[in-house]
Backbone as CSV, one residue per row, in Angstrom:
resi,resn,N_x,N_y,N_z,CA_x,CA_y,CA_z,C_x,C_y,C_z
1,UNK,148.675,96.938,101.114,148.051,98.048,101.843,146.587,98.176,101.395
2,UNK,145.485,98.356,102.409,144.380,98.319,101.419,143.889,99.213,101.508
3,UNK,142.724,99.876,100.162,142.696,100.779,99.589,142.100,101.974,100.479
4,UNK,142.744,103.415,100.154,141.907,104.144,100.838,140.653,104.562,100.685
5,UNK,139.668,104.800,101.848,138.092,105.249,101.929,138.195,106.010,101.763
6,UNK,136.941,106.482,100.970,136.624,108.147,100.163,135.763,108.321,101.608
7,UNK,135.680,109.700,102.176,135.348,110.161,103.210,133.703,110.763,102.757
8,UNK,132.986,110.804,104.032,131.713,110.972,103.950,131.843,112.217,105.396
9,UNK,130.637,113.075,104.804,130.429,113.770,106.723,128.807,113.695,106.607
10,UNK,128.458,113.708,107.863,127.180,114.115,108.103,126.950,115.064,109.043
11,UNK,126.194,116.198,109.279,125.988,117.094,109.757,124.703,117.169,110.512
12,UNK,124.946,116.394,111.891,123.577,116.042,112.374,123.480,116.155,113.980
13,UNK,122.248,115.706,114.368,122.152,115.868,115.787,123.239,114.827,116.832
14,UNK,122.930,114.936,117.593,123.616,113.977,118.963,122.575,113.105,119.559
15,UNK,122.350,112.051,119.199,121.406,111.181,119.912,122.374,109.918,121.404
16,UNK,121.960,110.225,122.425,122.749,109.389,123.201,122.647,108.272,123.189
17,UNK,121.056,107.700,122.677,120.959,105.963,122.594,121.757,105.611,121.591
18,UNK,122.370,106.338,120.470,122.579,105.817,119.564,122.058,105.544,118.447
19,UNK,120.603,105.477,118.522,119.989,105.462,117.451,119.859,106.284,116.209
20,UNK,120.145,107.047,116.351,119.133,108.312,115.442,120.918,109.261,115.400
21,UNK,120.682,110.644,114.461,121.543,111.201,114.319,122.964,111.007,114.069
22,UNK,123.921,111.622,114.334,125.226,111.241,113.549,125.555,110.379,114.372
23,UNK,125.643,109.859,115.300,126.228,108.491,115.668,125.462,107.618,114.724
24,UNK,124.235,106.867,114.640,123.525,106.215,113.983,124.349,106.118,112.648
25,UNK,124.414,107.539,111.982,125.565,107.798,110.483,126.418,107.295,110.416
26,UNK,127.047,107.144,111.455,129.044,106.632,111.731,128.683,105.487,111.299
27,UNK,127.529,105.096,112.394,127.694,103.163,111.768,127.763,102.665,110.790
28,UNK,126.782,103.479,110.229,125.930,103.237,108.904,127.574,103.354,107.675
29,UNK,128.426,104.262,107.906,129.604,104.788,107.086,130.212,103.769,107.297
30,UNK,130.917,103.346,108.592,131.542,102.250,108.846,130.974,100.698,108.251
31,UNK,129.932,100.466,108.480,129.346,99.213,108.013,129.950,99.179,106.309
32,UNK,129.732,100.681,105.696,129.433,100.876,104.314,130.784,101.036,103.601
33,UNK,131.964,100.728,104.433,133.049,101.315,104.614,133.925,102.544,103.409
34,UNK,133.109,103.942,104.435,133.493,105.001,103.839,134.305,105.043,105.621
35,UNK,135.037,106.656,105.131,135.532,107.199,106.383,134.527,108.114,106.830
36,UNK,133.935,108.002,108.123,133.044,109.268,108.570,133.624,110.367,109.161
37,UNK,132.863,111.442,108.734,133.282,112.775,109.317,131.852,113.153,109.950
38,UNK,132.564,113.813,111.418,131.101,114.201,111.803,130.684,116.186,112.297
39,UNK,130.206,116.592,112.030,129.573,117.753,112.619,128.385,117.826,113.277
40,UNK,128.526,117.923,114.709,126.900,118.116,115.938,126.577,119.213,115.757
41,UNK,125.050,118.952,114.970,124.383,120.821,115.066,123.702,120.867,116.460
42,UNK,123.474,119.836,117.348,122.151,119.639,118.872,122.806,118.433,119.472
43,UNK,122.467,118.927,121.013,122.489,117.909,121.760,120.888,117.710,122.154
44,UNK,120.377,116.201,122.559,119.557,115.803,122.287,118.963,115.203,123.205
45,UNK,118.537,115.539,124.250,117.981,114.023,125.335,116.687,113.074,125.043
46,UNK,117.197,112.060,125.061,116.277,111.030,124.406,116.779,110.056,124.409
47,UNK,116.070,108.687,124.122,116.438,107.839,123.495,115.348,107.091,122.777
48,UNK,115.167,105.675,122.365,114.621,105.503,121.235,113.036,105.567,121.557
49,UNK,112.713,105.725,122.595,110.788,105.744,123.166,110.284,107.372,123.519
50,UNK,111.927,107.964,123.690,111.126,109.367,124.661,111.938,110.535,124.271
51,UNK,111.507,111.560,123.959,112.689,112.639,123.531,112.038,113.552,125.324
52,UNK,113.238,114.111,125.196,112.284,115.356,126.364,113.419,117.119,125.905
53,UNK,113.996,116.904,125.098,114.330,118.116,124.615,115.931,118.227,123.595
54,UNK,116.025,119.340,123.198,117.307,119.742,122.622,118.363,121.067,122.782
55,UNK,119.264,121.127,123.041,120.166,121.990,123.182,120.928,122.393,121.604
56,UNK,120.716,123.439,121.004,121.174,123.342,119.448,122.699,124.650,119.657
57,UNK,123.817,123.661,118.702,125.112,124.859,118.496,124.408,126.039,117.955
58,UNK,125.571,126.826,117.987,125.119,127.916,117.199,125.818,128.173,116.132
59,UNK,125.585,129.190,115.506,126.271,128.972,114.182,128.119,129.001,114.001
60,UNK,128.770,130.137,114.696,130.088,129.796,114.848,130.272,128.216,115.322
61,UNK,130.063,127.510,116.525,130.564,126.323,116.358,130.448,125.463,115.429
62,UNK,129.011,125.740,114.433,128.951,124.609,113.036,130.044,125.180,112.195
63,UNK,130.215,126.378,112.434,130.827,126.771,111.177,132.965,126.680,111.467
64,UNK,133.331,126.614,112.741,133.791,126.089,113.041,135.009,124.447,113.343
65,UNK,133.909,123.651,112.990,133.519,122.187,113.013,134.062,122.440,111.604
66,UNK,133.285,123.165,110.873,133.271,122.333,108.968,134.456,123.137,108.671
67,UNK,134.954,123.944,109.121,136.091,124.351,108.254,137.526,123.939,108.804
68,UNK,137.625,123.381,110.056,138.750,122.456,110.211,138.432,120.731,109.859
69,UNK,137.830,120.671,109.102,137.164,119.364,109.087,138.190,119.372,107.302
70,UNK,136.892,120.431,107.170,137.151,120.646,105.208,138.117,121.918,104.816
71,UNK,138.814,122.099,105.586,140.452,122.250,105.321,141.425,121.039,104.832
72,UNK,141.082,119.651,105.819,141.784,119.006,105.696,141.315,117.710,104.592
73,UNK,140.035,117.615,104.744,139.672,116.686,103.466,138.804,116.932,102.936
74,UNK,138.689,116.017,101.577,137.878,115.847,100.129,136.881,115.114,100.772
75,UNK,135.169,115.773,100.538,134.327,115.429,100.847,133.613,114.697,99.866
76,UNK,133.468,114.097,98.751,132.290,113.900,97.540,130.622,113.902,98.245
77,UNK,130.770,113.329,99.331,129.180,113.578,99.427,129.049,114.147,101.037
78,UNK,128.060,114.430,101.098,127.753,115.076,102.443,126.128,115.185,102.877
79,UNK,125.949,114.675,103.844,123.920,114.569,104.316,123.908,115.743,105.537
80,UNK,122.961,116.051,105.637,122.515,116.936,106.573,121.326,116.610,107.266
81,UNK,120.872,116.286,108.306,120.103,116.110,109.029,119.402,116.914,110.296
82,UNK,119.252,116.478,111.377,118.547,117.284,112.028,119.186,119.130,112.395
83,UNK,118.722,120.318,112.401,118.805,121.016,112.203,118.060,122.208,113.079
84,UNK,118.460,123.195,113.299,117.525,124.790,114.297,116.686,124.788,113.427
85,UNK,116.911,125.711,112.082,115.248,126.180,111.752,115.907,125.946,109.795
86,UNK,115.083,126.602,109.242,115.538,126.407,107.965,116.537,127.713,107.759
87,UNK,116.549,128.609,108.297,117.288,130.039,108.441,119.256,129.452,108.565
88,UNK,118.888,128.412,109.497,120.285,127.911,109.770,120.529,126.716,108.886
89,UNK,119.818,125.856,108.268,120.317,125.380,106.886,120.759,126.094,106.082
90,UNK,120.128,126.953,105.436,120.203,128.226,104.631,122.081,128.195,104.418
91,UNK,122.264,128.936,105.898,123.621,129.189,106.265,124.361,128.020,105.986
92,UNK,124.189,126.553,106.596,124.819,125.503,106.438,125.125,125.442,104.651
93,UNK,124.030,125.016,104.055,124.547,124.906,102.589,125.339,126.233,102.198
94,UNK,125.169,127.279,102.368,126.008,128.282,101.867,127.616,128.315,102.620
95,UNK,128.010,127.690,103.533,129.228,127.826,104.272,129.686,126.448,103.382
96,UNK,128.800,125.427,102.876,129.477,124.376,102.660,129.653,124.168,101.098
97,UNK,129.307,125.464,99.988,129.669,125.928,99.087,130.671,126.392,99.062
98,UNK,131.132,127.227,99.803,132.255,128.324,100.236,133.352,127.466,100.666
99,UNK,133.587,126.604,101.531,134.242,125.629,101.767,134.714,124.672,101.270
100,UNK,133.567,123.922,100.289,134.309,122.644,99.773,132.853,122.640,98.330
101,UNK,132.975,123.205,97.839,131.985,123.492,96.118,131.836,122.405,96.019
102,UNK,132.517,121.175,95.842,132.809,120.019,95.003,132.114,119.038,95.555
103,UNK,131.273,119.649,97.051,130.841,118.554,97.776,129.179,118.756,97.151
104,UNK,128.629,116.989,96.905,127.116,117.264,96.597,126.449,116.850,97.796
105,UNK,125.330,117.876,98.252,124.489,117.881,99.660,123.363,117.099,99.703
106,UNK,123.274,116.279,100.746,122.065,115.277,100.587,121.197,116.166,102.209
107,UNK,120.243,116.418,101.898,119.392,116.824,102.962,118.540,115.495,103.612
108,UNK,118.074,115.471,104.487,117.223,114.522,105.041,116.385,115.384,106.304
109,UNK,115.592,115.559,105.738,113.845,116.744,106.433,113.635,116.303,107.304
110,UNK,114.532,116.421,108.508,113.953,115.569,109.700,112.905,116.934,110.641
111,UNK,111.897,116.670,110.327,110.564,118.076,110.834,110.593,117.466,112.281
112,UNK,110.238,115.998,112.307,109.611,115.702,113.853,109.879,114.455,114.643
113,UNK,110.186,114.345,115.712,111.019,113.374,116.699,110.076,112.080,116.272
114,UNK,110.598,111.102,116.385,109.580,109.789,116.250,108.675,109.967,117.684
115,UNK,109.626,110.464,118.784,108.708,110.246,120.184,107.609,111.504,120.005
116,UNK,107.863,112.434,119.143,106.373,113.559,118.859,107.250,114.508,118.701
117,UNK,108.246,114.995,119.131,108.956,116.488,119.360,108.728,116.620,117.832
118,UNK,108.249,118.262,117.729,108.119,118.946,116.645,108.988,119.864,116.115
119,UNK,110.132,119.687,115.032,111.565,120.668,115.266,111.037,121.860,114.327
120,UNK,110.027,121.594,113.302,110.055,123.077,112.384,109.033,122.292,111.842
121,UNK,107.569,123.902,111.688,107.271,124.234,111.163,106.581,124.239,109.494
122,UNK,105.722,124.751,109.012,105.330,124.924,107.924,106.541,125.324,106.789
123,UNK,107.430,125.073,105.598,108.277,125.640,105.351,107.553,126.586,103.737
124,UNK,108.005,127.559,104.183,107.384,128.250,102.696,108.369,127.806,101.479
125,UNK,106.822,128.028,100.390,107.434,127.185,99.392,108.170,127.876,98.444
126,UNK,108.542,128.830,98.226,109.884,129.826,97.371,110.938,129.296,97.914
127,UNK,110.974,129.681,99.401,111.661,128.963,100.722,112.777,127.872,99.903
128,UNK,111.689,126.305,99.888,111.996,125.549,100.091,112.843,125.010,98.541
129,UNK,111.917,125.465,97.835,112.715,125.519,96.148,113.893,126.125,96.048
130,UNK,114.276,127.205,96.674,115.293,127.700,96.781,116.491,126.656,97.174
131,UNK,116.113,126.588,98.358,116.969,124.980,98.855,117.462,124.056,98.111
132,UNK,116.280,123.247,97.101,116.289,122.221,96.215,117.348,122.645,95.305
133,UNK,117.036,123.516,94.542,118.400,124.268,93.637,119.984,123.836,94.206
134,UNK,120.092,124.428,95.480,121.443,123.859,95.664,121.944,122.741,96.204
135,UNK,120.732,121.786,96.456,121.115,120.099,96.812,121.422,119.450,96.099
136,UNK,121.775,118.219,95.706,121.755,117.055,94.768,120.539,116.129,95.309
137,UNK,120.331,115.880,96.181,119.412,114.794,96.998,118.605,115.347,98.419
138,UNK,117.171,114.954,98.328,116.644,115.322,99.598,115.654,113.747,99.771
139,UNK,115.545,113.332,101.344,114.848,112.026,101.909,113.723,112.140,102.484
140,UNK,113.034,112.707,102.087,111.701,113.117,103.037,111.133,111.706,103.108
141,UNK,110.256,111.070,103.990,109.286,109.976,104.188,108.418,110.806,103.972
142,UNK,107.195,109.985,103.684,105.369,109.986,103.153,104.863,111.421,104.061
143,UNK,104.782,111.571,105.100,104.767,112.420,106.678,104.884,113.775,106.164
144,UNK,106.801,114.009,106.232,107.636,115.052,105.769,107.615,115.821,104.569
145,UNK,107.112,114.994,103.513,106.861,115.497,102.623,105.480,116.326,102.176
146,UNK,104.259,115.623,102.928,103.201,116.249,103.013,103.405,117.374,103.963
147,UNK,104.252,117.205,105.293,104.840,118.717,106.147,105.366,119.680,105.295
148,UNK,106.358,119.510,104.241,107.086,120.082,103.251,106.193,121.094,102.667
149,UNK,104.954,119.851,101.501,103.893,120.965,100.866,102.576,120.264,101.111
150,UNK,102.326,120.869,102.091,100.771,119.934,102.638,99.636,120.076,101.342
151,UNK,99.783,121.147,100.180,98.674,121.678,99.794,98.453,120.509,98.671
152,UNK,99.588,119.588,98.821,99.562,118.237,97.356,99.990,117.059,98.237
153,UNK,99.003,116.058,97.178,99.663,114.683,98.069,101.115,114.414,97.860
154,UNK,101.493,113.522,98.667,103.499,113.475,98.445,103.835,113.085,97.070
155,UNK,103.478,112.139,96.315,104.027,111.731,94.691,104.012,113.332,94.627
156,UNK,102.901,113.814,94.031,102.516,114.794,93.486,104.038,115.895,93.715
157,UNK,104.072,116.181,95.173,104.955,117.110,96.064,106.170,116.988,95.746
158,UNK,106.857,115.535,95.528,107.982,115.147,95.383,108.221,115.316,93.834
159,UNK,107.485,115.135,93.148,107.804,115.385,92.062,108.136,116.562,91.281
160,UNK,107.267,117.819,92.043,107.526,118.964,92.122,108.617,119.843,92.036
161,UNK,108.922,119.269,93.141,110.413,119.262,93.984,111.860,118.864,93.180
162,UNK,111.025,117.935,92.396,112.360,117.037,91.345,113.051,117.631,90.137
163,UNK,111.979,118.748,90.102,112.762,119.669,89.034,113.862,120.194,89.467
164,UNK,113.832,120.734,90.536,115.162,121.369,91.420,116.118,120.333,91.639
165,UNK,116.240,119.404,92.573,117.249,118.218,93.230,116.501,117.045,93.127
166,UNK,117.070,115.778,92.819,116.586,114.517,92.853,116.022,114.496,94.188
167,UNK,114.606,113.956,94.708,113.841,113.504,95.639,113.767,111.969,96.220
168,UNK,114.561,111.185,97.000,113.585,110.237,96.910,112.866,110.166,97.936
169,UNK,111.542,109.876,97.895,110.603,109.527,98.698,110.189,108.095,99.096
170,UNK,110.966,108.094,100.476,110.725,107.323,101.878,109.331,106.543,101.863
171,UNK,109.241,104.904,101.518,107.575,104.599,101.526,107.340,103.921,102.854
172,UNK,107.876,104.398,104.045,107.424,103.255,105.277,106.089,103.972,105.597
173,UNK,105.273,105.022,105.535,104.290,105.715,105.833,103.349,105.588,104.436
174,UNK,103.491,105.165,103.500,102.669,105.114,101.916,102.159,104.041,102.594
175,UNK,100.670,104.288,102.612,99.479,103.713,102.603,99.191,102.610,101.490
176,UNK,99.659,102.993,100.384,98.954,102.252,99.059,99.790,100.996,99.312
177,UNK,101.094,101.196,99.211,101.688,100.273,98.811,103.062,100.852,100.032
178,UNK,103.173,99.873,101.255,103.831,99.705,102.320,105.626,99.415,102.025
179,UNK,106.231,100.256,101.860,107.323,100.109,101.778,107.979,100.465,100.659
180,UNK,107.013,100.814,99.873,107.601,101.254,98.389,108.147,102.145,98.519
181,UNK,109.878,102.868,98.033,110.152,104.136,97.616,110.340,104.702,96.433
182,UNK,110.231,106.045,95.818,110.297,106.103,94.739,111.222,107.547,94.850
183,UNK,112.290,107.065,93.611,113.246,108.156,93.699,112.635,108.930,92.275
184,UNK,112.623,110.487,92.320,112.183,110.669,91.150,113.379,112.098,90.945
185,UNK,113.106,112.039,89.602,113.889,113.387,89.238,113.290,113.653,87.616
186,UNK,113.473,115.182,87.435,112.209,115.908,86.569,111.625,115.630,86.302
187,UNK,110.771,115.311,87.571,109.384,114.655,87.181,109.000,113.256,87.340
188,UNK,109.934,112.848,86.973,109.800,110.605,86.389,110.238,110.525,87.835
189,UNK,109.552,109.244,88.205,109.969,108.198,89.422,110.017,106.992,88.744
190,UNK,111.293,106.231,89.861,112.038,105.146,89.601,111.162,104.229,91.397
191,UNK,110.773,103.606,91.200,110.153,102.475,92.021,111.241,101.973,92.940
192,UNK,110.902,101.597,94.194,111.964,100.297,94.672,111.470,99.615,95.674
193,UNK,110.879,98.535,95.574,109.958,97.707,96.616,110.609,96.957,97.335
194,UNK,110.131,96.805,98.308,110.760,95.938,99.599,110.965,94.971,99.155
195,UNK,112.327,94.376,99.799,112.418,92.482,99.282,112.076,92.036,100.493
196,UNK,111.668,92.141,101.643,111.257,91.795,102.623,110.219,92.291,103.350
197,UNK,109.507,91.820,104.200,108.672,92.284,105.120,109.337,93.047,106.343
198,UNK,108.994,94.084,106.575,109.591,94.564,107.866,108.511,94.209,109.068
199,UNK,109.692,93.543,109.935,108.608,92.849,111.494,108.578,94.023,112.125
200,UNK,109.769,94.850,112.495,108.960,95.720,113.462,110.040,97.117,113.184
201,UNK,109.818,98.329,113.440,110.313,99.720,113.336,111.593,100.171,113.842
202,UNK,112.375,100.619,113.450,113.149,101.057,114.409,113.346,102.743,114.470
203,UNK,113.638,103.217,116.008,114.137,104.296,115.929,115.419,104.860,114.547
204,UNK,115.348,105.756,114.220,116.342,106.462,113.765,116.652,105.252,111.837
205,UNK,115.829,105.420,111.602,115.469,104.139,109.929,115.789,104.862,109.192
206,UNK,115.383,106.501,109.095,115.329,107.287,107.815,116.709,107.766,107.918
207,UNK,117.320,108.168,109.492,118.638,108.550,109.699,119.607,107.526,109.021
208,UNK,119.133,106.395,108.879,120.583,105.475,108.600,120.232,104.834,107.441
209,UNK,119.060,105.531,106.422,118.546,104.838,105.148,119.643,106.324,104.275
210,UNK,119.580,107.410,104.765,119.707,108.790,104.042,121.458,108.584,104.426
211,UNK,121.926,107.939,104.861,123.440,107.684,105.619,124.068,106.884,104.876
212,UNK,123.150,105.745,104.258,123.132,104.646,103.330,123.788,105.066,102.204
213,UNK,122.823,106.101,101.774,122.939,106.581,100.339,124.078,106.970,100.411
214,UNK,124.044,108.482,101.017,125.499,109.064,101.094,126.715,108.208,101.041
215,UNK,126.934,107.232,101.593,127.991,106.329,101.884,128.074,105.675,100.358
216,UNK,126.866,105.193,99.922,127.164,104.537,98.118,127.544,105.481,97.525
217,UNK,126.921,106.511,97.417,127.517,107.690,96.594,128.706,108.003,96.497
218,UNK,129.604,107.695,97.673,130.337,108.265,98.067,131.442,106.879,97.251
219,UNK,130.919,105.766,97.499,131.735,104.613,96.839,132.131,104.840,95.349
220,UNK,130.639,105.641,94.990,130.862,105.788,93.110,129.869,104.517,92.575
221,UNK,128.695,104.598,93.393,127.211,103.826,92.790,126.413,104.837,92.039
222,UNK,126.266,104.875,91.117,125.008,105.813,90.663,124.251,105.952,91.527
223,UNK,123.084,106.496,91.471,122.171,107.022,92.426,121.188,105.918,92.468
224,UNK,120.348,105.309,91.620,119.681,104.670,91.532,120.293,103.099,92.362
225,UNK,121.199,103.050,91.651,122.078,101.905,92.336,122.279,102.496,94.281
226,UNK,122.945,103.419,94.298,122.694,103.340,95.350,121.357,103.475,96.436
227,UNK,120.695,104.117,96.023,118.921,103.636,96.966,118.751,102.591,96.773
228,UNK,118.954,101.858,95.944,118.499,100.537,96.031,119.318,99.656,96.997
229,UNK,120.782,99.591,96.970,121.588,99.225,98.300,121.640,99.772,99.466
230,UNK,120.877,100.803,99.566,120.385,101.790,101.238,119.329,101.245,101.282
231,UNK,118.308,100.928,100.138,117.146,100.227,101.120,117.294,98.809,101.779
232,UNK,118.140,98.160,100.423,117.992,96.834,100.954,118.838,96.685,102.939
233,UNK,119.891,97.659,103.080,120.814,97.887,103.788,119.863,98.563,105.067
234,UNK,118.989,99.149,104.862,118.364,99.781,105.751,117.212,98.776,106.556
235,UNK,116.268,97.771,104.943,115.699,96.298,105.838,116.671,95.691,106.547
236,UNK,117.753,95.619,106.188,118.097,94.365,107.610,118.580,94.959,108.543
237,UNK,118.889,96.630,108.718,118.899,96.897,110.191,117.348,97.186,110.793
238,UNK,116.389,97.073,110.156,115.280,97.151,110.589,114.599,95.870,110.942
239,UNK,114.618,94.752,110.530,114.662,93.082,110.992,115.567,92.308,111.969
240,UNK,116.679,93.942,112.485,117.667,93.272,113.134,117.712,92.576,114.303
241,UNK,116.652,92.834,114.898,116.686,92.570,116.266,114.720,92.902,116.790
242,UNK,114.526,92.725,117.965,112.841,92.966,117.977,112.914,93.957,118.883
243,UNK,113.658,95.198,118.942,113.768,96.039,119.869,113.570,97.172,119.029
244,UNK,113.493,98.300,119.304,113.457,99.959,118.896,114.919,100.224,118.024
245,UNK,115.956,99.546,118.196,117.618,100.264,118.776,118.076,99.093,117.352
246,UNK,118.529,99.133,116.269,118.869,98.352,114.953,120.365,98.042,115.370
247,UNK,120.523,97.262,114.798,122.258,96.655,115.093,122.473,96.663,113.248
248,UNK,123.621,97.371,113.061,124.569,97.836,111.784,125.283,96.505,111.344
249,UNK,125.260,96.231,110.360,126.098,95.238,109.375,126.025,95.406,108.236
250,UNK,127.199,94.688,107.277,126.677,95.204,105.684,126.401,93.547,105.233
């Protein structure tokens, strides 16, 4: 009989191409072989060139979703992704304390559509520390993180941040050095450079790099160990093909 998968959820949008949001996650779980669990906070029209809007649940149906979900199973890790405002994260991590304590929360700051859509805002920074406190992990890219705390460059920001929850910071937007990420926590960053060149972008990269993790975590990789198998895992769905739209394998 072979062995059972430790279960993963992600708590994310509805993308219909597939790319991006919790479908994108499933793959990413499946490839990684955890069991996925899913919760839709938005429906989403788009696909990987054009967004033209969103329809978002409201809070009874998220809240809903997670408690016949996590009635029935043991979560160890859990990501959160696209999202209404930070008011309704807020709520999300606090329902998913109340529910299942034991689960550690990986956030992923998705602020703005690759096609331009802008989902939130400036986030204040008491705000956002507050947050950090009850995560284990947050994925901001180079972008998001300067959106996060514009008033510092991102090392600087992320590191900040690292006193509260481990950070790692996303390098497809780092100027200096193209592809580098660096996971840091109180303070110290841990490096992890591309073993490859990336030919061309894909929709929904950070969705299924932050999906990555969760899924190692969820195997029982350390942390470090696991970013380093989400990145490498995340280049070859990004080399996968010469289109927008990544094809999943492990």
């Amino acid at each position: 009989m072979p062995k059972q998968r430790p279960y993963t959820l992600t708590i994310a949008g509805f993308d219909p191409s597939g790319g991006a949001g919790l479908t994108a996650d499933i793959k990413t779980f499946e490839a990684l072989k955890v069991q996925g669990l899913s919760v839709c906070t938005a429906l989403t029209y788009q696909h990987e060139s054009e967004f033209e809007g969103v329809d978002w649940l409201n809070t009874e149906q998220l809240k809903h979703q997670l408690t016949i979900l996590l009635r029935k199973y043991k979560v160890p890790f859990a990501k959160i992704g696209l999202v209404q405002s930070m008011e309704v994260l807020q709520q999300l991590i606090k329902l998913m304390h109340q529910l299942s304590p034991d689960t550690n929360l990986i956030w992923d700051p998705i602020l703005k559509a690759s096609a331009g859509f802008t989902f939130h805002e400036q986030v204040q920074a008491e705000q956002l520390k507050e947050l950090c406190r009850q995560l284990y992990l947050i994925t901001p890219n180079w972008l998001e993180m300067q959106q996060l705390m514009p008033d510092k460059p991102a090392p600087e920001a992320a590191a900040q941040l690292s006193q509260y929850c481990h950070v790692l910071l996303k390098g497809g937007h780092n100027q200096e050095k193209p592809g580098y990420d660096y996971l840091y926590y109180k303070g110290e960053a841990k490096s992890f450079r591309p073993k490859q060149q990336v030919q061309i972008g894909k929709h929904g990269s950070g969705c299924v790099l932050s999906a990555a993790v969760t899924a190692l975590l969820a195997q029982g990789y350390p942390l470090h160990k696991a970013c380093r198998k989400a990145k490498d895992y995340t280049t070859r769905f990004l080399n996968s093909n010469s289109t927008l739209l990544g094809y999943h394998h492990f």
